[in-house]
C-alpha positions in Angstrom: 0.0 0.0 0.0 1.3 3.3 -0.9 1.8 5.6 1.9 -0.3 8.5 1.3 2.2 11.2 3.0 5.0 9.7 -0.1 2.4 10.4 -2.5 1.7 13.9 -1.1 5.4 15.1 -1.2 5.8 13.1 -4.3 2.8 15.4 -6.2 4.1 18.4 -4.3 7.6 18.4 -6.1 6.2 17.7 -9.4 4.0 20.2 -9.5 6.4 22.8 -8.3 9.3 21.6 -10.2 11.7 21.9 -7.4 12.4 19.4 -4.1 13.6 23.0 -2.4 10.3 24.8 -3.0 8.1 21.7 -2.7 10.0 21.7 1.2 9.3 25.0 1.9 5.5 24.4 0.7 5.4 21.7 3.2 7.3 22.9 5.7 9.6 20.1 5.9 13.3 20.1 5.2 14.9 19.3 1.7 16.7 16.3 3.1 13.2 14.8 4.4 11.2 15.6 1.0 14.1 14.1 -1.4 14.6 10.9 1.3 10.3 10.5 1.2 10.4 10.6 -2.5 13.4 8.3 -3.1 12.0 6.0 -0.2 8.6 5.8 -3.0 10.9 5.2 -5.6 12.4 2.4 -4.1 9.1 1.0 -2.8 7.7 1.0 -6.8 11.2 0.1 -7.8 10.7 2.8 -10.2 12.6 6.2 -10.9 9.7 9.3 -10.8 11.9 12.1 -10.9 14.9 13.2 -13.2 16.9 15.0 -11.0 18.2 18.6 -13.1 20.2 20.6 -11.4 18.0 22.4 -8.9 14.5 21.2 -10.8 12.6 18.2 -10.8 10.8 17.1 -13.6 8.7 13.7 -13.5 9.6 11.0 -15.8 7.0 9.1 -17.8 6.5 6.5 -15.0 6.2 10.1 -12.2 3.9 11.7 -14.6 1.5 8.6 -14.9 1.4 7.9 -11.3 0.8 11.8 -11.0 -2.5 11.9 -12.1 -3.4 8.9 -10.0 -2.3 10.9 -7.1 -3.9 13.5 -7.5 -7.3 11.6 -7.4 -6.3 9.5 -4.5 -5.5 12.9 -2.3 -8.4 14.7 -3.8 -10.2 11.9 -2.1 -8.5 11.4 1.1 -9.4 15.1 1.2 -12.8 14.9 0.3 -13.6 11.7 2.8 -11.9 13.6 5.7 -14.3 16.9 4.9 -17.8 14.1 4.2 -16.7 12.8 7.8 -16.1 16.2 9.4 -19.8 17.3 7.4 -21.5 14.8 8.7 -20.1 16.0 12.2 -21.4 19.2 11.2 -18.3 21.1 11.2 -16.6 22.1 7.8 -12.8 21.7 7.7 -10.3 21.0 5.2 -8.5 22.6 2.5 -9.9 23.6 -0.8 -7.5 25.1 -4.0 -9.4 27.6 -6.0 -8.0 28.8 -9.1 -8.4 32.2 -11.0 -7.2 34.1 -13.9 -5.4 37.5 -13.8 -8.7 39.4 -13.3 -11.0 37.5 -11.2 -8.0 36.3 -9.5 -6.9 39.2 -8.3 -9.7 41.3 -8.3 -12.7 39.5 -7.2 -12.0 36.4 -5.9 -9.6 37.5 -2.5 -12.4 39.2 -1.5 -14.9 35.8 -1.8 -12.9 34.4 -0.7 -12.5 36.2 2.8 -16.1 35.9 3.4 -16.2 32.9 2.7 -13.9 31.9 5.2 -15.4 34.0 8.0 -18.2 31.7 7.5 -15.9 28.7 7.9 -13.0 29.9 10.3 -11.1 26.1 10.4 -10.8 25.7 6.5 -7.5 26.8 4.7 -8.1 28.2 1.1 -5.2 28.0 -1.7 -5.9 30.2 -4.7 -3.5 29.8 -7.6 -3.3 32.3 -10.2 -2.7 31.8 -14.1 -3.9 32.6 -17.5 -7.2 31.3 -18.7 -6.0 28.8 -19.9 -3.7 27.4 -17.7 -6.8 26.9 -14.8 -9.1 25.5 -17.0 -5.9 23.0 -17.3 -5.4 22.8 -13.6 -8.9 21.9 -13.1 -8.8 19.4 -15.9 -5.7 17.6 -13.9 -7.6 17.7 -10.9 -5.1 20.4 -9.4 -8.1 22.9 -8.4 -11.0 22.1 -7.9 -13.3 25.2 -8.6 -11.9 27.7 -11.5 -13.2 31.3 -12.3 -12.1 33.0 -15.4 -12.6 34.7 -18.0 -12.4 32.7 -21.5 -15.0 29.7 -21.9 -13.5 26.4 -21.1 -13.5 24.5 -24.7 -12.5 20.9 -23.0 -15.3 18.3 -23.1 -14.8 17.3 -19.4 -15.2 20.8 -18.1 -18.3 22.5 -17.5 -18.4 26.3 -17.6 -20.8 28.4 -15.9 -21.5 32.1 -16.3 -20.9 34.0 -13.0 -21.1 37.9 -14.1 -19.7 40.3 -16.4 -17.0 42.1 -17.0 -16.2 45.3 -19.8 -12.6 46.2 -21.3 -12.0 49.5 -21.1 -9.0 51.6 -23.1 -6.4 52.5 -20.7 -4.3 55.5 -21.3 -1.0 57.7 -19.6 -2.7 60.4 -17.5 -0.9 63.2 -19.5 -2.5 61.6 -23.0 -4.0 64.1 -25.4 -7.1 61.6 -25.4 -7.9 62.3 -21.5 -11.1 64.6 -20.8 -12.9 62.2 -23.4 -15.3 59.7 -22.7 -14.9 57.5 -26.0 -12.2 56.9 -28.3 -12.8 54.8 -31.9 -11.2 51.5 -33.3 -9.6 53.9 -35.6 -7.9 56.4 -33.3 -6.6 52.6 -31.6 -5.0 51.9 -34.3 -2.9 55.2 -34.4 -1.4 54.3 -31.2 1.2 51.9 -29.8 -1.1 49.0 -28.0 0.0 46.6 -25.2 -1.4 43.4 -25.2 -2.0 40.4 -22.8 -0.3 37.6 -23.4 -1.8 34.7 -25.6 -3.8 32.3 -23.2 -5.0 35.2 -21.5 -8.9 35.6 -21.2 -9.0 39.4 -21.8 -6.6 38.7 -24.7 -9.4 36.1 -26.0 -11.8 39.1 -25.7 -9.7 41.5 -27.4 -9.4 39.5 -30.4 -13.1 38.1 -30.0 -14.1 41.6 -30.5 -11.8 42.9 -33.1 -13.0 39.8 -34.8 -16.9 41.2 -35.0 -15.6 43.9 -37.0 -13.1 42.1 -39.9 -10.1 43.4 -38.0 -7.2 41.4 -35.7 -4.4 42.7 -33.8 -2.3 42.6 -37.2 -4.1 45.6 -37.9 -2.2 47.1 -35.0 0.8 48.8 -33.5 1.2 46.0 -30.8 4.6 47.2 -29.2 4.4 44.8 -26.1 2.5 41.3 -24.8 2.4 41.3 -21.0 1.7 38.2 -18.9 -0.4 39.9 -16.2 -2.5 43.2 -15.6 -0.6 44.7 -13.4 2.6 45.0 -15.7 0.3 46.3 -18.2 -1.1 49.2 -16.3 2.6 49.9 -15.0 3.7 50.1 -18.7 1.1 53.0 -19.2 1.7 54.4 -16.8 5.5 55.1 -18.0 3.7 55.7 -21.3 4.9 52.9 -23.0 2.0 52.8 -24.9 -2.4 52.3 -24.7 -4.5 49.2 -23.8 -7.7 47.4 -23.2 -8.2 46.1 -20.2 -11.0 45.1 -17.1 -12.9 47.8 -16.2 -12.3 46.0 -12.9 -8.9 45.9 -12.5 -8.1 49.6 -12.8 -10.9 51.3 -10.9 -9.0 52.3 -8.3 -6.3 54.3 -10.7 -9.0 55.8 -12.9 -10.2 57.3 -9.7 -7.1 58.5 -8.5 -6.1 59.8 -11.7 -2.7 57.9 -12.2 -4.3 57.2 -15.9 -7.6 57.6 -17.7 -10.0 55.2 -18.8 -12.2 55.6 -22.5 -15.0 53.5 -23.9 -14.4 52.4 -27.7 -17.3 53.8 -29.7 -17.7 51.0 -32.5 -16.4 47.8 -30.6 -18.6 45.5 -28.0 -15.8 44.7 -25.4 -18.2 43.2 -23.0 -17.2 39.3 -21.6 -18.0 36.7 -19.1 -16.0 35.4 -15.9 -16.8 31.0 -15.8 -16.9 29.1 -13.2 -15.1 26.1 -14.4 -15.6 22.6 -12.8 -14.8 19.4 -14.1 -17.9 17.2 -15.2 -16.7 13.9 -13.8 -14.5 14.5 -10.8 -16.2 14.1 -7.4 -16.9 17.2 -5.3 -16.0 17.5 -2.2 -17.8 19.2 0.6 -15.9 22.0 0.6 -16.2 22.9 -3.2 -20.0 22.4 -3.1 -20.1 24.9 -0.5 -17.5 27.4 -2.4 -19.8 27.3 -5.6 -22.9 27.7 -3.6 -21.4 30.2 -1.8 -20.3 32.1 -5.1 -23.0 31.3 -7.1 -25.2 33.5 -4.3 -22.8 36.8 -4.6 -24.1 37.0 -8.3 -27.7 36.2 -7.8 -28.3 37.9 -11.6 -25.4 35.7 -13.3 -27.0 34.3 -17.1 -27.4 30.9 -17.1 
């Protein structure tokens, strides 16, 4: 019988790519993690790591018992919250993924409540591109995902949560601020900074452009950022304009550090999902996180 504590540190290291960061994750020791996971080796009589330098990277044996792993925890996990449920406490830990936007933006604050509701739980969030946590919750990594492109993957099942709007984002000494509205055209005078490819808002970008026989080859695209907050940074040295969440720069609109315009002749409005995966079990915890979500945005579409 595999020891399940093995298979814990085993997962932990191949997810994070490194014994050093999967011991600090666990708060164990490098020595213990590397002698748990060679002790699992020797018990399978299998290598599951190649050993690089100061990464780890699972070999074809590591990366097939991986995915059994994470099912076998996902349901150690889920038993231990059932039993605690049925006790009628709710414990455990639950890992919530986001993209940029909801992840940074709306979800922290979700979930904080949601934790004063359940003060013994522990929360994980992990942030990425669109498409890297409809991945995660694909492998089973999370087990709830909000973001802000559709998932397209057969196993995963997308539900609309609320809307979001791009906005164009520009240096607070632009020529364009005091205007409410700017045109595709005037755009496409200008240097643009982009998200980078994966990214939801990107998706809606080029969704939008689409509507109107255009793409971002049509543009003077001078940078592709892989998060929101380096974008609005870059404007803000006047590297050049963007679209992006209304969301994610109230705070500088209202403070003036930059300006925000609505584009006359493009539809830039988009969905956040909440992503789940269609066959996986629930646990206890996660049915309670989407409930609880799901009752924030009592006027989501269906």
């Amino acid at each position: 019988m595999i020891d399940l504590r093995r298979l814990e540190i085993f997962a932990k290291v191949a997810e994070l790519g490194s014994f050093s960061r999967a011991a600090e994750s666990l708060f164990l020791t490098q020595p213990t993690v590397s002698e748990h996971v060679r002790a699992l080796e020797d018990e399978l009589g299998v290598q599951l790591l190649d050993r690089l330098g100061r990464g780890a990277t699972p070999t074809r044996a590591g990366q097939l018992l991986l995915g059994y792993a994470r099912r076998i925890l996902a349901l150690n996990r889920e038993a231990r919250q059932a039993i605690d449920q049925f006790q009628g406490r709710m414990s455990g830990e639950l890992v919530v993924g986001g993209s940029t936007i909801p992840g940074e933006y709306v979800l922290p604050a979700l979930v904080g409540q949601f934790k004063g509701k359940y003060p013994d739980i522990s929360i994980c969030l992990l942030i990425g591109s669109s498409r890297q946590v409809n991945e995660w919750v694909e492998e089973g990594r999370v087990e709830v995902g909000v973001v802000g492109a559709q998932a397209a993957h057969r196993v995963l099942e997308s539900r609309q949560l609320m809307l979001d709007e791009l906005v164009v984002v520009v240096p607070a000494d632009h020529s364009w601020v005091g205007r409410e509205s700017v045109t595709v055209a005037d755009i496409r005078e200008e240097p643009l900074i982009v998200r980078e490819r994966g990214s939801g808002s990107r998706e809606a970008l080029e969704r939008a452009l689409g509507g109107v026989g255009l793409d971002l080859s049509a543009f003077r695209v001078v940078g592709e950022m892989g998060s929101t907050q380096a974008i609005k940074q870059a404007v803000r040295a006047g590297v050049g304009v963007s679209l992006v969440s209304k969301r994610a720069v109230e705070d500088e609109c209202r403070a003036n550090l930059v300006s925000c315009l609505k584009v006359k002749d493009l539809l830039l409005k988009r969905a956040f999902y909440l992503v789940t995966h269609r066959d996986r079990s629930r646990s206890p915890l996660a049915l309670a996180f989407l409930q609880f979500v799901e009752s924030q945005f009592p006027e989501r579409a269906s």
